[in-house]
Structure formats: C-alpha cells, structure tokens
C-alpha positions as CSV (number, residue, x, y, z in Angstrom):
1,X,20.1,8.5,79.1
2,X,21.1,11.8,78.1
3,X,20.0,13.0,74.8
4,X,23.2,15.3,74.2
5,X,25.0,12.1,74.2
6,X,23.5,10.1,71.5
7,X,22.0,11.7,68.3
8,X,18.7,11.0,67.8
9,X,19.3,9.6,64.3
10,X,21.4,7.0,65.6
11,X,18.8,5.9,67.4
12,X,16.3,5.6,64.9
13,X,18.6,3.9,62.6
14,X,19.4,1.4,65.9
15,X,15.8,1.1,65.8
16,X,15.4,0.3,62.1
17,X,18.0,-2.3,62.5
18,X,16.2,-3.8,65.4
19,X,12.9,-3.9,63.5
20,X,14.2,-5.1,60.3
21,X,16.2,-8.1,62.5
22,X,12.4,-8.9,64.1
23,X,10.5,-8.6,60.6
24,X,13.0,-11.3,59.4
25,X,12.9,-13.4,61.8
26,X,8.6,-13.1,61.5
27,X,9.4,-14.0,57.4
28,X,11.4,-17.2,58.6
29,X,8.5,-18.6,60.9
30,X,5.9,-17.7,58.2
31,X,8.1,-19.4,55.3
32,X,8.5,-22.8,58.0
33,X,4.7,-22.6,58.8
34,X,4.1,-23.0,55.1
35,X,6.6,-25.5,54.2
36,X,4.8,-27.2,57.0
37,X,1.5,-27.1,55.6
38,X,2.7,-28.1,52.3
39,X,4.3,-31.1,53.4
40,X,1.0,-32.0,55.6
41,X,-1.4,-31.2,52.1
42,X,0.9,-33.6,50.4
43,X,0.7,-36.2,52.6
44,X,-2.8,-36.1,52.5
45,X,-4.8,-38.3,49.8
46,X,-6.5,-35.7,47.0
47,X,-10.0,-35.4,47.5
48,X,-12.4,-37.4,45.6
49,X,-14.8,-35.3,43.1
50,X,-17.9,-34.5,43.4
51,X,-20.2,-37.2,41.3
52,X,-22.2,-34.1,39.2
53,X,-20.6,-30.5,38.5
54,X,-22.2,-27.9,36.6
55,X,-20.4,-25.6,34.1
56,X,-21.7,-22.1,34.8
57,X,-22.5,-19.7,31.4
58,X,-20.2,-16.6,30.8
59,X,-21.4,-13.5,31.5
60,X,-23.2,-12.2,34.3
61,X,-26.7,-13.8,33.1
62,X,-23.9,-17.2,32.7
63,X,-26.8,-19.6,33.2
64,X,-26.1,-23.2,33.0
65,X,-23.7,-24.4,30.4
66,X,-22.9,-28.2,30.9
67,X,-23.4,-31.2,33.2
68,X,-21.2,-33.3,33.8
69,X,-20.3,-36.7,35.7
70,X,-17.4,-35.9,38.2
71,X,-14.7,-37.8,36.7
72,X,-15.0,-35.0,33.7
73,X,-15.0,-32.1,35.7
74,X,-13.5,-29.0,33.6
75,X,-11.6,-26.8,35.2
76,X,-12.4,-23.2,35.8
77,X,-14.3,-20.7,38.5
78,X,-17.0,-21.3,36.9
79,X,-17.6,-25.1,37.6
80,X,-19.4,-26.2,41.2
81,X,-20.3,-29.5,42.8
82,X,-24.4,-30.1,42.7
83,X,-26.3,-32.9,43.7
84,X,-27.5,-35.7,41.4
85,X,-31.6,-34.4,42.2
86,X,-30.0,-31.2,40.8
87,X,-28.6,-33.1,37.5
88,X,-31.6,-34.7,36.8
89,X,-33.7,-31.7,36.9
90,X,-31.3,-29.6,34.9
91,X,-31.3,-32.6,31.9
92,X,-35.1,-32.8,32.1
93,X,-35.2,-29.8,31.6
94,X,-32.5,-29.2,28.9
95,X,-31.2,-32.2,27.4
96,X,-28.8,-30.3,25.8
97,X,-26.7,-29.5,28.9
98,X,-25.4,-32.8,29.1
99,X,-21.6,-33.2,28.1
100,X,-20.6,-34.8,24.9
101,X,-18.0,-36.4,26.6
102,X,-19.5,-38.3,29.6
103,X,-22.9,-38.1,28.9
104,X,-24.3,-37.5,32.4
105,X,-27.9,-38.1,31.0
106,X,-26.8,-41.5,30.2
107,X,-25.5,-41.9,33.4
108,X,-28.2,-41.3,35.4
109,X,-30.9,-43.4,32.8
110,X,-32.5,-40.0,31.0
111,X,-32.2,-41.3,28.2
C-alpha cells in the first residue's frame, strides 16, 4: 500500500481501534471465566475446619497467642491450622494459651 495514500495517523488510530476491540473482548472471556469459577466454588460444600488453630502474637516476635478448637476459629492472618500433638505441647507448656471460650485444654483432657 502506498504511504502517500493513507496518513500514518489514521492508521495508528485504526490500530488503536483494533486493539481496544481485542482487549475487550479478552475482559469478556476473563469476566465469564470468573463467573464460572464462582458458580463452581459455590456449588461446592465449604470446607470443614481444621480441629486446633493457633492465634499468632502481634508484632514481629507475635509468639503464640491462643489455642483454640476448630469450631472457634477467629478470624484474621494471623490464625493457622496445627495439629492436635502441636496443641498439647503448646498447653503443657502454657496453660494460659487456651481460649476462654472453647477451652481447648479441656478438650483434649489437660486439665
């Protein structure tokens, strides 16, 4: 094609247009793929908790803050899964890390 005949900034707005038309059509297929994935997570049945979390400190030197029995769990990024070995050697070893609430020491005969 001649380049006398079309101006180069047509062009590159034809291109833009082009782009633009693609990079829509991308958003539409990501938007579906997650509508999909949201219907399939819903469908699914929540995941049981863990029997024994641990509530982390604050702080970078956040030690151990709390045990509790799964069915407590708090919420927050400071709160992981551990093993009931775990538990028990956390409440032997500080009976005051047991929750108030569902008394994991209880639980698991520590008292």
């Amino acid at each position: 094609m001649n380049e006398q005949a079309v101006p180069r900034l047509d062009l590159l707005r034809f291109l833009e247009r082009v782009q633009e038309r693609d990079l829509a059509r991308t958003r539409d297929w990501i938007a579906a793929e997650e509508r999909r994935l949201a219907e399939r997570a819903a469908r699914l049945p929540p995941a049981s908790p863990p029997d024994w979390v641990l509530q982390g400190g604050i702080g970078a030197a956040g030690g151990p803050a709390a045990v509790h029995q799964g069915f407590c769990q708090p919420v927050g990024a400071r709160v992981r899964a551990i093993s009931v070995d775990e538990a028990r050697r956390l409440l032997a070893a500080d009976t005051g890390l047991a929750c108030q609430l569902c008394r994991p020491d209880t639980a698991l005969g520590l008292l």
